[in-house]
FITOR-298004 format. One record per residue: x, y, z of N, C-alpha, C, O in turn. Coordinates in steps of 0.2 Angstrom, whole numbers, plus 5000, padded with zeros to 4 digits. Layout:
// FITOR-298004
XYZXYZXYZXYZ ...
***
This chain:
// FITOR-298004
500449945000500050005000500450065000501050065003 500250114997500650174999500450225000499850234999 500950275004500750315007500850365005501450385004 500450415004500550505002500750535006500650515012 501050585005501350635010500650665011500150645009 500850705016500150705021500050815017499550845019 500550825014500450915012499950895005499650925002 500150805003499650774993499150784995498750814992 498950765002498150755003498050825004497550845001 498350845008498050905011497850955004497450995004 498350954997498251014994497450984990497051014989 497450884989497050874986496250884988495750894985 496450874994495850895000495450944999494750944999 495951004998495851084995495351094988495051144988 495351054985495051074979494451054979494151014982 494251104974493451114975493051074969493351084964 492651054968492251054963491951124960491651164963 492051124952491551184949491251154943491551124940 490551164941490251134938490251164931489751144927 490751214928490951234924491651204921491751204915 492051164927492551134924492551104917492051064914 493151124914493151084906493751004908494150984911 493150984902493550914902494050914898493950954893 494650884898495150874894495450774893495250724895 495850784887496250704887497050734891497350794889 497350684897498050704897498150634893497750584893 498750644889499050594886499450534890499450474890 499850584895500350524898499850464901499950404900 499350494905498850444908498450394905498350344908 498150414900497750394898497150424900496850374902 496750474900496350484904496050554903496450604901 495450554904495050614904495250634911495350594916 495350704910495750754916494850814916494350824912 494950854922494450924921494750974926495150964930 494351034924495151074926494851084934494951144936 494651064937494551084944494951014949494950994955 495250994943495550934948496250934950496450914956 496550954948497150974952497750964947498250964949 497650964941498150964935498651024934499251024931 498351074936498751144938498751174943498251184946 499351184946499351204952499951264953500551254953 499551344952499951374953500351414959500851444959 499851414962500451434968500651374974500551384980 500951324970501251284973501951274970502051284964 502451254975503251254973503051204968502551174967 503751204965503551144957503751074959503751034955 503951064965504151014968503550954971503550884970 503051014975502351004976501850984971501450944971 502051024966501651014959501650964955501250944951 502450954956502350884951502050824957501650794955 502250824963501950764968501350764966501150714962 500850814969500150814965499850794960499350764960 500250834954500150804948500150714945499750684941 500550684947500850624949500250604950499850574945 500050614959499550564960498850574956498550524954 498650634955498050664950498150604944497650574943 498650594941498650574935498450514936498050494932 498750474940498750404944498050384944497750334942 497650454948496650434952496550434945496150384943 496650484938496350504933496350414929495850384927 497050394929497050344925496750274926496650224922 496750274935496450214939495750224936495450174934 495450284936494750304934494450294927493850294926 494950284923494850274915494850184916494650144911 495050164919495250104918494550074923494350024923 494350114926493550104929493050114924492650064925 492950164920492550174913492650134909492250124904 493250094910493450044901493249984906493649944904 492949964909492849914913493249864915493049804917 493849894914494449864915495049894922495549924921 494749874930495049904932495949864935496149814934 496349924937496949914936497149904943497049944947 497349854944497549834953498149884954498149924958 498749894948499249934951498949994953499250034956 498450014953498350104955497950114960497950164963 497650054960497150034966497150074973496750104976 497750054973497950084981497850154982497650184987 497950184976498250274978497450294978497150314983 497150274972496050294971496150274978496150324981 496250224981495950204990496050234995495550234999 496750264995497050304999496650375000496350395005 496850394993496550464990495750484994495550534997 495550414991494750404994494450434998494050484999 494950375004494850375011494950455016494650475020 495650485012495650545015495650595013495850655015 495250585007495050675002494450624998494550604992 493750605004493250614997493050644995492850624990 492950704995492550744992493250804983493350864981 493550734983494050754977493450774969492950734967 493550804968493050814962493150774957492650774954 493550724954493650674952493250614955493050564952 493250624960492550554964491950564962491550534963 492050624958491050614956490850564953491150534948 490350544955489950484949489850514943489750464939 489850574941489750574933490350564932490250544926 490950564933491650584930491850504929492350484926 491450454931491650384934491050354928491150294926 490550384926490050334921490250294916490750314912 489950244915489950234907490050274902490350274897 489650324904489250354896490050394895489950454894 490550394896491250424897491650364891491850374885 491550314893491950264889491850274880492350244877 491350304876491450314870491850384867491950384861 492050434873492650474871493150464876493550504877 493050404880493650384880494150354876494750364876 493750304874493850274868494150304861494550284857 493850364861494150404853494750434855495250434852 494650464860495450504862496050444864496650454863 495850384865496450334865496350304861496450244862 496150304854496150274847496550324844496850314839 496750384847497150424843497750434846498250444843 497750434852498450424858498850354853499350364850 498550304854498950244854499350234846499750204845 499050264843499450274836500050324836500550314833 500050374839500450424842501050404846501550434848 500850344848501550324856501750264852502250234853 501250234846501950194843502150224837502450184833 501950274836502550294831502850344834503050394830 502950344839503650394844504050324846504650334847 503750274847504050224850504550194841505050174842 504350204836504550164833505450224828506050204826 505250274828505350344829505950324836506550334833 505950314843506350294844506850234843507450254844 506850184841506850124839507650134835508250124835 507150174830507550194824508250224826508750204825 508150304829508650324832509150294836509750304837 508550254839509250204843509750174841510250164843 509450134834509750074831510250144825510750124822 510150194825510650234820511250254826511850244825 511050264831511450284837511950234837512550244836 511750174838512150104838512550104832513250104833 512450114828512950104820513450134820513950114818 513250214822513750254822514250264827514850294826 514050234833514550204837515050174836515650174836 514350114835515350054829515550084826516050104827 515350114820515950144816516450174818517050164817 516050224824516650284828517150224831517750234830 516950154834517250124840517750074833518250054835 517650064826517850034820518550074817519050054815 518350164816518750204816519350204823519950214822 519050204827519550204835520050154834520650174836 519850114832520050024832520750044827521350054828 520350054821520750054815521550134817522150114816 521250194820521750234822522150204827522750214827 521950184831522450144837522750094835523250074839 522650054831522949994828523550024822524150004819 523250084820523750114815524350154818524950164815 524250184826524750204830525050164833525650174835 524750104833525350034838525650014831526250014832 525550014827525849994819526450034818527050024818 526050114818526950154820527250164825527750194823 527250154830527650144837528150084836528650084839 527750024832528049974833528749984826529349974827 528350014822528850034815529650084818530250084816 529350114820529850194824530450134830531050134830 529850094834530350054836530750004834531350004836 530449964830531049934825531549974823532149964825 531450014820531950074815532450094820533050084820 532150134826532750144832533050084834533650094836 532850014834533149974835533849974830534449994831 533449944823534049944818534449984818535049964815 534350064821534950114820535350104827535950114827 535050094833535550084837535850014838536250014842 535649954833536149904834536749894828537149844827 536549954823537149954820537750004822538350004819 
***
């Protein structure tokens, strides 16, 4: 189980519901975000902000995975925690939690997931160019240090032959 700092809950505690809140998709998460939930936090150190943000993302995407009717035991804990000691987080609402959420939930991760693999493949590539050019560099290295022991070895000999004649 884990434990939140007790300043996470307390700022989570803090927020309010407004029924004007706009819904948004955060990407990293997966998950419909709305802006009274705790995704921006400006007068909090950025230290605090990313902590919050963290756990916000964690309840948003445990909650998506609530909507897709597929819940996620890794996240379990923190929605629990969360729960237990900030219910009235505006993300607990029952409309934020319905079914009738899962058909744009669904379209905004039909467009997410083509996007994270072709940055994944996009990485992939880079990576395997990165590697190539390494060996070359380290094939280059090889070839100039083998060409320095070749003349060191050559200078050596030659000083040899001139000081033993």
């Amino acid at each position: 189980m884990t434990t939140l700092h007790p300043h996470v809950i307390e700022i989570i505690r803090s927020l309010e519901y407004d029924p004007n809140a706009q819904r948004t998709f955060e990407w990293l998460s997966g998950a419909l975000v709305w802006s009274d939930e705790g995704m921006v936090l400006l007068d909090e150190a950025a230290e605090t902000t990313m902590l919050v943000c963290t756990v916000i993302k964690r309840l948003a995407a445990y909650r998506s995975s609530l909507i897709l009717g597929e819940p996620r035991a890794d996240l379990a804990d923190v929605w629990n925690e969360v729960k237990k000691a900030a219910p009235n987080w505006p993300g607990f609402r029952p409309e934020r939690q319905h079914p009738s959420l899962r058909e744009p939930l669904e379209r905004h991760l039909a467009q997410v997931i083509p996007a994270f693999d072709r940055m994944d493949r996009i990485f992939e590539r880079a990576t395997r160019m990165a590697a190539s050019r390494a060996r070359r560099k380290r094939r280059r290295r090889i070839k100039i240090t083998t060409a320095i022991i070749v003349a060191a070895i050559a200078v050596g000999w030659f000083v040899y032959e001139i000081m033993s004649d």
